[in-house]
C-alpha positions in Angstrom: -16.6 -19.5 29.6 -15.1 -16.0 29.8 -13.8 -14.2 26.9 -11.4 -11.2 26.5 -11.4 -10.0 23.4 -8.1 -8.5 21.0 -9.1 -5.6 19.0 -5.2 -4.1 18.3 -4.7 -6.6 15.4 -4.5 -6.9 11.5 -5.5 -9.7 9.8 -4.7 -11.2 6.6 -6.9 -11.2 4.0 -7.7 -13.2 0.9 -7.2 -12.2 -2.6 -7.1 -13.2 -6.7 -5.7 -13.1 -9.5 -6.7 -15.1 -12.9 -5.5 -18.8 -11.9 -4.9 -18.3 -8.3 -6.2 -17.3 -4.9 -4.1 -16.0 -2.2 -3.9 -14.8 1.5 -5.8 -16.1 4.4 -9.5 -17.4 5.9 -11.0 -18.5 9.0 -13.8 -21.3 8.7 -17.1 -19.5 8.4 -17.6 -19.4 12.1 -13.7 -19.1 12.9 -10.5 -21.3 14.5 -10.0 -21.9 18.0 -6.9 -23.5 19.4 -4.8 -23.9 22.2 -2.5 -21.1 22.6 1.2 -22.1 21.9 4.4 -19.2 22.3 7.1 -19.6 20.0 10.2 -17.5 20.5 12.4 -19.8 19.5 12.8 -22.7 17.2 12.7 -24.9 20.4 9.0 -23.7 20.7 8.2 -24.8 17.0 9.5 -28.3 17.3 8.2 -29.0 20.8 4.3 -28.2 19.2 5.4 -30.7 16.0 6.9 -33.3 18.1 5.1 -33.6 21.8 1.9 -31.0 21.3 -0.8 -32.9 22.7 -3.4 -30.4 22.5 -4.3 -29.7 18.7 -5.6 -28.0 17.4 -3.1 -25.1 18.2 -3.2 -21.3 17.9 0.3 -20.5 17.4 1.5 -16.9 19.0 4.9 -16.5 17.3 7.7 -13.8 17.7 8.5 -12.2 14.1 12.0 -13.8 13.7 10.4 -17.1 14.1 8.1 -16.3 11.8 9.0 -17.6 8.5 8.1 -19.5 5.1 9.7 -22.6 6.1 8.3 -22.9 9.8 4.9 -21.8 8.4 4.5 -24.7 6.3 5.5 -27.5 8.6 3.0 -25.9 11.3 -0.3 -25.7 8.2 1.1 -29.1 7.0 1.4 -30.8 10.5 -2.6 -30.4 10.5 -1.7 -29.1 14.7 -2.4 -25.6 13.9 -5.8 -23.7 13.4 -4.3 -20.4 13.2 -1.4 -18.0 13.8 -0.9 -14.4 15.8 2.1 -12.9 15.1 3.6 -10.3 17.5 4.2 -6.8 16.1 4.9 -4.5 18.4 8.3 -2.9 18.3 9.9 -3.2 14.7 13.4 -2.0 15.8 14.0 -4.7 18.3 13.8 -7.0 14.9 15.5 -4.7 12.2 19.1 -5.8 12.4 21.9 -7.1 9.6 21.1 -10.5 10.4 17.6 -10.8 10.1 15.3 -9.7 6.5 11.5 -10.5 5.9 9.8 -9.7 2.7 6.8 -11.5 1.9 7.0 -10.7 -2.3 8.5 -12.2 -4.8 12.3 -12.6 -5.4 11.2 -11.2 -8.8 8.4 -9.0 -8.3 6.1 -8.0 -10.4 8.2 -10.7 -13.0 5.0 -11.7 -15.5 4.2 -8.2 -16.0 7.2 -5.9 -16.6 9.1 -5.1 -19.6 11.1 -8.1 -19.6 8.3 -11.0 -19.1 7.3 -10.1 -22.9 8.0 -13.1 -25.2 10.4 -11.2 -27.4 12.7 -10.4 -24.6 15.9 -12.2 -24.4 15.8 -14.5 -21.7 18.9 -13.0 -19.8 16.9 -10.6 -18.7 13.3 -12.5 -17.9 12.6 -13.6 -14.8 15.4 -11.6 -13.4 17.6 -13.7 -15.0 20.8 -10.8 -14.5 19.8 -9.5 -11.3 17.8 -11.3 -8.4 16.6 -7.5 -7.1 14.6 -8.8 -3.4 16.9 -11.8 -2.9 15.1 -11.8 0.8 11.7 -12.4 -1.0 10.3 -15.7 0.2 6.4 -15.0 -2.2 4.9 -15.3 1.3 2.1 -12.6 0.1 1.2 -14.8 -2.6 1.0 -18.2 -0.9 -2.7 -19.5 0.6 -3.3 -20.4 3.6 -6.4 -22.3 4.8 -6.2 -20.7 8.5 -6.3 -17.3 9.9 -3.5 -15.7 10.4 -3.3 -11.8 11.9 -0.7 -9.3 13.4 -0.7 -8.1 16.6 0.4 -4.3 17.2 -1.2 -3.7 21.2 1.7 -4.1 23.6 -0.9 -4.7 26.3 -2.6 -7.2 24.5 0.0 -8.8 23.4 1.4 -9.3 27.1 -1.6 -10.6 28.7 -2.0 -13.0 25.6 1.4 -14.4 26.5 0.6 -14.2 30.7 -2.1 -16.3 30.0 0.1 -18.7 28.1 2.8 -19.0 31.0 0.3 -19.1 33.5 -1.8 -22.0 31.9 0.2 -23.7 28.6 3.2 -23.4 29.1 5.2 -26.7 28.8 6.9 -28.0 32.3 9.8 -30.4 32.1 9.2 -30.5 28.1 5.4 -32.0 29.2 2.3 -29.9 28.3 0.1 -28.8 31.2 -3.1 -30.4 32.7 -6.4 -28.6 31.3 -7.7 -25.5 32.0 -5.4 -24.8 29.6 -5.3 -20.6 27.8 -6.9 -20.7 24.6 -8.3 -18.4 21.4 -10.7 -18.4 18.4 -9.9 -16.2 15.3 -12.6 -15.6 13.1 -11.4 -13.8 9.6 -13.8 -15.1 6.9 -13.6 -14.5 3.4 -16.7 -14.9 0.9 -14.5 -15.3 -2.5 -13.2 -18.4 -3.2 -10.8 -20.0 -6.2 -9.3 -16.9 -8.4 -10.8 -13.7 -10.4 -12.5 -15.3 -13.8 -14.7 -17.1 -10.8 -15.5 -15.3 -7.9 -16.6 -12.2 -10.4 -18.5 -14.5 -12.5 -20.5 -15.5 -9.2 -20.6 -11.4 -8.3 -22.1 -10.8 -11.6 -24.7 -13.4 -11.0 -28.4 -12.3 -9.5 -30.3 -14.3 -7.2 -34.0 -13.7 -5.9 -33.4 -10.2 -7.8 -30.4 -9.1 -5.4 -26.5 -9.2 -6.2 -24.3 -11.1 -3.9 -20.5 -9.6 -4.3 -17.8 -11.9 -3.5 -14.7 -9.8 -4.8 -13.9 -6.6 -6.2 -11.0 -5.2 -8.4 -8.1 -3.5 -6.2 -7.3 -0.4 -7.8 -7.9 3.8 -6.5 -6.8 6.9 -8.6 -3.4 8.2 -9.7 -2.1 11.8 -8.9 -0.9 13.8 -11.5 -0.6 17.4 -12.9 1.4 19.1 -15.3 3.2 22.2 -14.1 1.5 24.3 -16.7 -2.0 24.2 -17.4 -2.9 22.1 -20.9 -6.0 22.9 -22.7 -7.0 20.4 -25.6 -7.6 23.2 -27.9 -4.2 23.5 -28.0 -2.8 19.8 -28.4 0.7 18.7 -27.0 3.4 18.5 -30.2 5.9 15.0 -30.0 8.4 15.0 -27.3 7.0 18.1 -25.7 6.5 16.8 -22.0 8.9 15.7 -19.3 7.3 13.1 -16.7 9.1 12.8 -13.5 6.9 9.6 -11.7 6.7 7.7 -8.2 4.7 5.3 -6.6 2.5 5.9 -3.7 1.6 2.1 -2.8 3.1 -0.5 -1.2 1.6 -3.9 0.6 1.9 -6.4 3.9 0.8 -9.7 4.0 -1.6 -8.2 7.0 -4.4 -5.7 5.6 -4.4 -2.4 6.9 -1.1 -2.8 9.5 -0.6 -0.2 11.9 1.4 2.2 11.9 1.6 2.7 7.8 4.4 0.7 5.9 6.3 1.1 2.7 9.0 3.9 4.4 11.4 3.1 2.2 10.0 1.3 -0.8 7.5 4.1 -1.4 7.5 6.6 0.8 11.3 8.2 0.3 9.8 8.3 -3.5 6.6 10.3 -3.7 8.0 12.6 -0.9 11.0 13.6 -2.9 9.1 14.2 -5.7 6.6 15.9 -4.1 9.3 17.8 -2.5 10.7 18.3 -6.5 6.6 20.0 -7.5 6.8 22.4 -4.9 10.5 23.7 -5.9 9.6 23.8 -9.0 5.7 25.1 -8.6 7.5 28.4 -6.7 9.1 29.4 -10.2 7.5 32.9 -11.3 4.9 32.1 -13.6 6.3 33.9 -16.9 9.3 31.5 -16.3 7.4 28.4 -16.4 5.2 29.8 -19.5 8.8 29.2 -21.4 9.7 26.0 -19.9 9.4 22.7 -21.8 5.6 21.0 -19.5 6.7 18.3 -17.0 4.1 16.3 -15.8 4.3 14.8 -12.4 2.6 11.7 -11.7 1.9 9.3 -9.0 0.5 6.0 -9.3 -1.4 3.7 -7.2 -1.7 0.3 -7.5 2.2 -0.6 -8.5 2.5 -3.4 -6.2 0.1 -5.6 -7.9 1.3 -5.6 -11.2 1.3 -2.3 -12.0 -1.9 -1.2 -11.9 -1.6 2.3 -11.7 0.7 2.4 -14.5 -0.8 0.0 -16.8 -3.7 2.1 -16.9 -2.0 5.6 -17.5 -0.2 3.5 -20.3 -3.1 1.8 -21.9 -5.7 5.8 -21.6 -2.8 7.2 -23.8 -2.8 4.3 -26.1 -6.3 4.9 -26.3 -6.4 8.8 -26.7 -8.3 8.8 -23.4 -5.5 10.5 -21.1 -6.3 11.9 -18.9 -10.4 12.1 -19.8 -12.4 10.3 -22.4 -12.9 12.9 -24.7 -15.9 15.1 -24.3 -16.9 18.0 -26.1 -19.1 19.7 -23.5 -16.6 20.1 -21.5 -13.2 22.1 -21.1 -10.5 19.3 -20.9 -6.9 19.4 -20.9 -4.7 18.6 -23.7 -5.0 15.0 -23.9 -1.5 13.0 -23.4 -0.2 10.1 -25.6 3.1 8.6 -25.3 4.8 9.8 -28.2 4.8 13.1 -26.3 7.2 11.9 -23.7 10.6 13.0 -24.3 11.7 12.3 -21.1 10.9 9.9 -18.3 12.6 10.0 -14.8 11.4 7.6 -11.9 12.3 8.2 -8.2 12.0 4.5 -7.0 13.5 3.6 -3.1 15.7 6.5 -2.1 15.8 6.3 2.1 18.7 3.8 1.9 21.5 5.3 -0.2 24.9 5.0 0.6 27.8 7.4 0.5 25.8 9.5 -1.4 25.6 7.1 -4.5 22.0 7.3 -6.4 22.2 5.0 -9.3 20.1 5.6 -12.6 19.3 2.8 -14.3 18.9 2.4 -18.3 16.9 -0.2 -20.2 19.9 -1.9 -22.3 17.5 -2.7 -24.9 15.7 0.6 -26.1 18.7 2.4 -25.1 20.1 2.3 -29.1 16.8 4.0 -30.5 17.0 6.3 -27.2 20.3 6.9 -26.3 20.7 10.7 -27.5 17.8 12.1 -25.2 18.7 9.5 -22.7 22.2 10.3 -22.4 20.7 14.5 -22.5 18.7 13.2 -19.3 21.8 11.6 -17.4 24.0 14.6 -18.3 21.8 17.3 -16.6 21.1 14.5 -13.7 24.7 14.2 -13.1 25.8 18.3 -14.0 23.1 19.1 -11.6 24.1 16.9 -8.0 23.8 19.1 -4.7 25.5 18.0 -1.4 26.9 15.4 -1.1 25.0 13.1 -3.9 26.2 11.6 -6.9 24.4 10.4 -9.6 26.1 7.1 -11.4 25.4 4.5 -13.7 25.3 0.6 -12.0 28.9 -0.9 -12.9 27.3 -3.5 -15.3 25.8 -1.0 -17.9 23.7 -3.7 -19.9 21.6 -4.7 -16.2 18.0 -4.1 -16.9 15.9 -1.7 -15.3 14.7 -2.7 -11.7 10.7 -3.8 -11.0 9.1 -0.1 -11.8 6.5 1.8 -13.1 9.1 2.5 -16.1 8.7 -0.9 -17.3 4.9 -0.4 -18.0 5.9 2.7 -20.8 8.8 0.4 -22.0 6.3 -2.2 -22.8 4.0 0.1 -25.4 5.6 0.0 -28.9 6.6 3.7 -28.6 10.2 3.6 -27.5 10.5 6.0 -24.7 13.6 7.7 -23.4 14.1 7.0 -19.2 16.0 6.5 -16.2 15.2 5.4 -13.0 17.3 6.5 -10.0 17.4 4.5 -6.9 19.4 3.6 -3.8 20.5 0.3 -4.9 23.3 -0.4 -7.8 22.0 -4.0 -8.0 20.3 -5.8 -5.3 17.8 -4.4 -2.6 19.1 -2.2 0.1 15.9 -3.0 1.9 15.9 -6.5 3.5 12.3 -5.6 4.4 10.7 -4.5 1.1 7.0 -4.6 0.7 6.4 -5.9 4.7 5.3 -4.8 7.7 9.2 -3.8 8.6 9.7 -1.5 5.8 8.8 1.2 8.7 9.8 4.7 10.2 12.4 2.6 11.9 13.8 1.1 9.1 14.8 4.8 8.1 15.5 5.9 11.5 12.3 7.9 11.7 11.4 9.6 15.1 7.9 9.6 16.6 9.3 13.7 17.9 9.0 15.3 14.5 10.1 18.6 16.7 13.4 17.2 17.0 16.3 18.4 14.8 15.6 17.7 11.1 16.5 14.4 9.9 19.5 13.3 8.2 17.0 11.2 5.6 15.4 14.8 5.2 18.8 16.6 4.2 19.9 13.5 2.0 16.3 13.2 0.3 16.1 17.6 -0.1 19.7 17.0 -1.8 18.7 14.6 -4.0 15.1 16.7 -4.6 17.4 19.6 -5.6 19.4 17.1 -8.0 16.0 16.4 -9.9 14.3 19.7 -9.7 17.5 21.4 -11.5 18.0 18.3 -13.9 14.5 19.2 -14.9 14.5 22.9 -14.5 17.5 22.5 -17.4 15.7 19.9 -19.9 12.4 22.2 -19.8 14.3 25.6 -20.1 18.1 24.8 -22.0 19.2 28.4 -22.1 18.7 29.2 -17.9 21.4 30.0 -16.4 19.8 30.3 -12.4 19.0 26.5 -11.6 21.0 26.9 -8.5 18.8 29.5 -7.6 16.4 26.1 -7.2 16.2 24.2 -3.7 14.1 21.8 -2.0 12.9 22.7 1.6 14.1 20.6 3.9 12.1 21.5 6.6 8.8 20.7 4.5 10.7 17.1 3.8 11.2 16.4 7.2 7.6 17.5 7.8 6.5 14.6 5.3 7.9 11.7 6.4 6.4 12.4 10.1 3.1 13.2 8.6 2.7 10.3 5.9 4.3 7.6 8.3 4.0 8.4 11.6 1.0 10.4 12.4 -1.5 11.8 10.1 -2.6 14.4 12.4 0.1 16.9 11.9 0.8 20.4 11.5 1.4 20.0 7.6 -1.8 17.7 6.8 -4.3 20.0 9.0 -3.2 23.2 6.4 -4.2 21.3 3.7 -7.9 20.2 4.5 -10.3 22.2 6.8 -11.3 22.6 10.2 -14.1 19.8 10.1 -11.6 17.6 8.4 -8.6 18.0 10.5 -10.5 16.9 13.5 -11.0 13.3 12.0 -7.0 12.9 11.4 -5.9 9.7 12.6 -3.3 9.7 15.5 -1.3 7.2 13.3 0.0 7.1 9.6 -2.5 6.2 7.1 -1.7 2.4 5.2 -0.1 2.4 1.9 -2.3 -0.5 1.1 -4.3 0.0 -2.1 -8.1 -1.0 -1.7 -10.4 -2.0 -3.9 -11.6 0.6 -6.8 -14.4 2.6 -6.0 -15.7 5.9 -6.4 -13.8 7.1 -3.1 -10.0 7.9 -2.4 -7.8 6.2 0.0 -6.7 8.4 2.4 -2.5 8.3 1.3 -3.4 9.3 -1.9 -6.0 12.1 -0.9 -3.3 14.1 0.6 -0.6 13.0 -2.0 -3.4 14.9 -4.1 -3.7 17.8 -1.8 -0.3 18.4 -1.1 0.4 18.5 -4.5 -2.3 21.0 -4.9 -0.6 23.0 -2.2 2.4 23.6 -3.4 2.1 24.0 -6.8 -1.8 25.9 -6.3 -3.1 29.6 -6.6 -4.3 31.4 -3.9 -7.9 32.7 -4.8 -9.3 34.2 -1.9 -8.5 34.1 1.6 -12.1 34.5 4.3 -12.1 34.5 8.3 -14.5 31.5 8.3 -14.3 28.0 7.9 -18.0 27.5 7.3 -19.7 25.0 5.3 -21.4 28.0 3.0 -17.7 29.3 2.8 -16.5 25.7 1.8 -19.4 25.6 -1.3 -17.6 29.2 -3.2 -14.6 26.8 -3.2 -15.5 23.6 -5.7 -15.0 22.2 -8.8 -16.8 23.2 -12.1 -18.9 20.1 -13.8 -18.2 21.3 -16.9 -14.2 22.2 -16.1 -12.0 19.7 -15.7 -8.4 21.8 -16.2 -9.0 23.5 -12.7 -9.8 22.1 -9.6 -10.2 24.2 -5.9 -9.3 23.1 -2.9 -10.8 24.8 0.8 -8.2 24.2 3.6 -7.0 26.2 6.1 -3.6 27.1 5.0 -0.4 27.3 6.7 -1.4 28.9 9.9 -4.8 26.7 10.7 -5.0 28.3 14.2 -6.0 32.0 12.8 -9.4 30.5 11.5 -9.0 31.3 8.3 -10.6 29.6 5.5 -8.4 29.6 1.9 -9.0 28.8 -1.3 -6.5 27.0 -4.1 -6.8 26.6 -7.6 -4.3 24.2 -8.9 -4.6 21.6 -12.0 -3.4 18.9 -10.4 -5.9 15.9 -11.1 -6.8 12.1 -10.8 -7.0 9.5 -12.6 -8.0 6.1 -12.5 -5.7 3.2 -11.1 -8.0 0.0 -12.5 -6.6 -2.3 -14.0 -7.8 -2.3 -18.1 -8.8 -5.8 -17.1 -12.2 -4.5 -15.5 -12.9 -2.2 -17.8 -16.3 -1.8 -18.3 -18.2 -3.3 -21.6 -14.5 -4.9 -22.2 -13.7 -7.0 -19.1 -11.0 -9.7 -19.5 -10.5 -12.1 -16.3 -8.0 -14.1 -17.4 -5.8 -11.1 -19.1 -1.9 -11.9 -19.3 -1.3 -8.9 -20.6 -3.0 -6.6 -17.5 -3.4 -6.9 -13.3 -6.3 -9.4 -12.8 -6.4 -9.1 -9.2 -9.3 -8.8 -7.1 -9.8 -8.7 -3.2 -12.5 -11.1 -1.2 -15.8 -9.6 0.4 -15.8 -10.3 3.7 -18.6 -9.2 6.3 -19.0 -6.3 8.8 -18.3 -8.3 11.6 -15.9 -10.7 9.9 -12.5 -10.2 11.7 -12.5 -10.7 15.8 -10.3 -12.6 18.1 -10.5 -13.6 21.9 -9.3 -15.3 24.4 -10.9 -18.0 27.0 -9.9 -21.0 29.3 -10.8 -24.0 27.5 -11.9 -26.9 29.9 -11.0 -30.7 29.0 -12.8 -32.5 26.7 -14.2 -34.7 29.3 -15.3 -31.8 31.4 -16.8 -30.3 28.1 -18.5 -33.7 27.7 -20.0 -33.6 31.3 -21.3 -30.1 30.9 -22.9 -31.0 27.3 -24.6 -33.9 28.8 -25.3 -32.1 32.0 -26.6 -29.5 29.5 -29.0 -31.9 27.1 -30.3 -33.6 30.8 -31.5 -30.1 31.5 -33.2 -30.1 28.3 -35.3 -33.0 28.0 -36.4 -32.5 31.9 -37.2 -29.4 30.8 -39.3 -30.8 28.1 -40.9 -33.4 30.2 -42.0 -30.4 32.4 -43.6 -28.9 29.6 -45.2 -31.7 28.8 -46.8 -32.4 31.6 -48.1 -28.9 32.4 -49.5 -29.1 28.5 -51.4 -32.1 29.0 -53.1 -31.7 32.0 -53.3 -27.8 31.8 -57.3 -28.0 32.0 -56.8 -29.8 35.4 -54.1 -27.1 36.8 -55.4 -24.6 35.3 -59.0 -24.9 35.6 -61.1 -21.7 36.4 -63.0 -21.3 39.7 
């Protein structure tokens, strides 16, 4: 047989939590099926009900696929796998059709409001379904493969072959050859976390097999002035202004980057707030109240990310553990919070509307520095946005990072602004479709700017003056603040179209801007390690950027150059950054000193010396192993089985003749081959 292989897909993967296992696997030496198009419902029922050709690889359009036509096609035992096309998002983004493959609830067993001493007309989103288009596909597990297709090429000649060779004539299925493909996507954990890292842990003949390994990365955050813990932080003295960088698919890695509007429009603005702010003379922010921005990874599986932020300050180990060799800044608990503003999904607001949600339950032991935060939110709109509360005052505050510092016994005054008054805007939330189309991104970032640039620079000038006025009471020049547009609009082509742009080649150097990818980088979060995804790398460097110190400036971009520019090992307040600044074509090499930092997004769960699998309390999830090789897909003519069954036997005859031959040359070799 003849195969062609498919490279331009994503596959699903398998994953873990402390009862459960998720996702997708192939069979260790992968699926094949018959190749069946379904564009319609038609197509579905015609494999169910006349199909005589299982097993079946199903190629499906993405408005057929769906929860319910998923499970009859795994159920029917006809299917062996599933490719699903996903190729041009807007030709499926319409009012009439929403995917998200979370929860209706997400997050539910580990916010604020899954705590036992919650009343229950707030658990379990009792008040307010927020992703009434969540169907919990992510968490569901399927025993077949199942990957996403994103090559237009590919995707045609999969479907030529089908038409050519499968597809069904007067409702009867084709004589064999018939167009078929094998999926291989094997995962090496198995059952849920408290297992598959007992067997990691476990040594046999002296090496360590790994099955699984904790999802997690590092959180972004600086305060706007440098801390120093010789000078500790007093109560209430720090503003935090938070976003999320992650988001999820059911598909690992999916091309082009995801999570436009559930994360994206967040970190950007906010992002877009540190550099207004960062630009303020430097005397001014010496008499400013310290806001800390941060930026956490990890959100989408039970709030990772936040958790851990939560739990360091608990612990007086925010944002290092403490050690006395070493300059360290002031170390952060969370009675120093006075306030606490989240930017969560921003890219769909209506008429202006941004809504800032309060926790109804804290809100009696906070409501005089909440209400202070609402008041300069609302004093300080710009353009055409409005800042309002949701018409049902006592609704609890959406799935967020919030919810994390809400659950700690320190009550802490927030809000959390966000496109939607109740319900999602975004039919598409945490799924391949929350894309640049969804927001009406272009692929030409030379175009015009935006109107999602102007909206999300008048709602970064909203925050960045709200704040500005709760860190410095007396100013009277907060207008004076702006966000640039133009370095918005720049963003959101950058972080979700394509990575190798003008903005992200000032920010690294030469050597490193010549490994940009040509698309946007995923907001998937990995598993923890010592490395950072690439998202949050430049999340961390554009952060640097704007807020940063120039140190030097040198007309050479070597590697020597690059060593002047580093980190201290016994500093941990200052960190340097080499890149090549805002004109990358001049050759020069700069260096910034900023105090923007990371920290870790694991999960307290996998803590080391302290590990606890089965946690209720913290994210338990983990992510399979899987092999170099694991993930490949192609496409062959499959024969008949009878025709399979003559070349096997044709094959074995072959064989034993072969054997005989042997044989017989063996045993009478001394006659055959005698010497002269």
């Amino acid at each position: 047989m003849i195969y062609t292989d498919v490279t331009g897909f994503s596959a699903c993967v398998r994953r873990f939590n402390a009862t459960h296992q998720i996702g997708c696997s192939s069979d260790f030496h992968g699926n094949t099926g018959v190749i069946h198009y379904m564009a319609s419902v038609s197509d579905v029922q015609w494999l169910l009900d006349v199909g005589p050709h299982k097993p079946y690889i199903a190629l499906m359009e993405p408005q057929v696929f769906l929860l319910p036509t998923v499970n009859k096609l795994t159920k029917s035992g006809k299917v062996s796998g599933i490719m699903v096309i996903n190729i041009n998002s807007s030709q499926v983004i319409d009012e009439d059709f929403y995917f998200s493959p979370d929860l209706k609830c997400p997050n539910d067993n580990f916010g604020f409001y899954s705590s036992d001493n919650i009343s229950s007309e707030y658990a379990h989103c009792g008040s307010v379904e927020w992703n009434p288009a969540g169907n919990g596909m992510n968490f569901m597990d399927f025993d077949i493969p199942i990957i996403s297709l994103y090559n237009e090429t590919e995707v045609q000649y999969l479907i030529k072959c089908y038409k050519d060779h499968n597809e069904p004539v007067n409702n009867r299925a084709q004589s064999y050859p018939l167009c078929a493909a094998e999926l291989h996507s094997f995962m090496f954990g198995a059952k849920d976390t408290p297992t598959c890292m007992r067997r990691t842990q476990q040594t046999t003949n002296l090496e360590v097999s790994v099955f699984c390994d904790p999802i997690g990365d590092f959180n972004v955050w600086m305060t706007l002035k440098p801390t120093n813990k010789d000078n500790p932080l007093q109560e209430q003295s720090l503003i935090v202004a938070a976003a999320q960088i992650d988001s999820f698919s059911l598909f690992y890695n999916v091309q082009p980057g995801r999570g436009a509007e559930h994360a994206a429009s967040s970190y950007i603005t906010l992002l877009a707030v540190a550099q207004a702010l960062g630009a303020l003379n430097t005397n001014i922010k010496q008499n400013m109240t310290d806001i800390m921005f941060a930026f956490f990874q990890g959100e989408s599986y039970d709030y990772i990310g936040s958790s851990r932020m939560v739990y360091d300050m608990l612990n007086g180990s925010f944002p290092y553990i403490p050690d006395a060799s070493k300059t360290q800044p002031a170390f952060v608990t969370l009675k120093d919070i006075r306030y606490f503003l989240e930017l969560n999904q921003l890219a769909l607001v209506k008429n202006g509307n941004v809504y800032a949600h309060i926790d109804p339950i804290t809100y009696p032991q906070t409501k005089t520095q909440t209400d202070e935060l609402l008041d300069n939110l609302q004093m300080a709109t710009f353009g055409n946005i409005t800042i309002k509360r949701p018409d049902i005052l006592n609704q609890p505050v959406p799935p967020a990072s919030f919810q994390q510092f809400l659950r700690s016994k320190v009550k802490v005054p927030g809000i959390v602004l966000t496109d939607h008054q109740t319900e999602y805007q975004n039919n598409y939330y945490n799924s391949r479709f929350d894309s640049p189309e969804l927001i009406n991104i272009e692929e030409d970032y030379t175009s015009q700017v935006s109107p999602l640039a102007v909206e999300l620079s008048e709602i970064a000038t909203t925050v960045a003056r709200a704040l500005y006025k709760l860190a410095r009471p007396h100013a009277t020049d907060e207008e004076s603040i702006r966000a640039n547009v133009s370095t918005i609009h720049e963003m959101l082509y950058c972080f979700l179209v394509k990575a190798n742009c003008p903005l992200f080649r000032s920010v690294v150097s030469k050597t490193e801007s010549e490994r940009l990818s040509n698309v946007s980088y995923d907001a998937y979060v990995g598993v923890f390690g010592t490395d950072q995804g690439s998202l949050g790398n430049f999340v961390y460097r554009l952060l640097g950027y704007f807020t940063g110190n120039l140190t030097w400036t040198e007309h050479n971009d070597s590697d020597e150059t690059k060593d002047q520019c580093k980190d201290s090992d016994s500093d941990q307040i200052s960190h340097y950054f080499f890149m090549q600044g805002p004109n990358p074509e001049d050759g020069y090499g700069y260096c910034v000193k900023s105090n923007v930092n990371l920290a870790k997004a694991q999960s307290p769960a996998f803590i080391d010396g302290q590990e606890d699998w089965t946690s209720t309390q913290y994210s338990t999830w983990t992510e399979s192993q899987w092999s170099s090789t694991a993930f490949s897909a192609r496409v062959y003519l499959k024969p008949s089985p009878e025709q399979e069954s003559v070349i096997f036997c044709l094959g074995m005859v072959v064989v034993l003749m072969s054997l005989l031959v042997s044989y017989f040359f063996n045993a009478r070799a001394n006659i055959l081959f005698s010497s002269i």
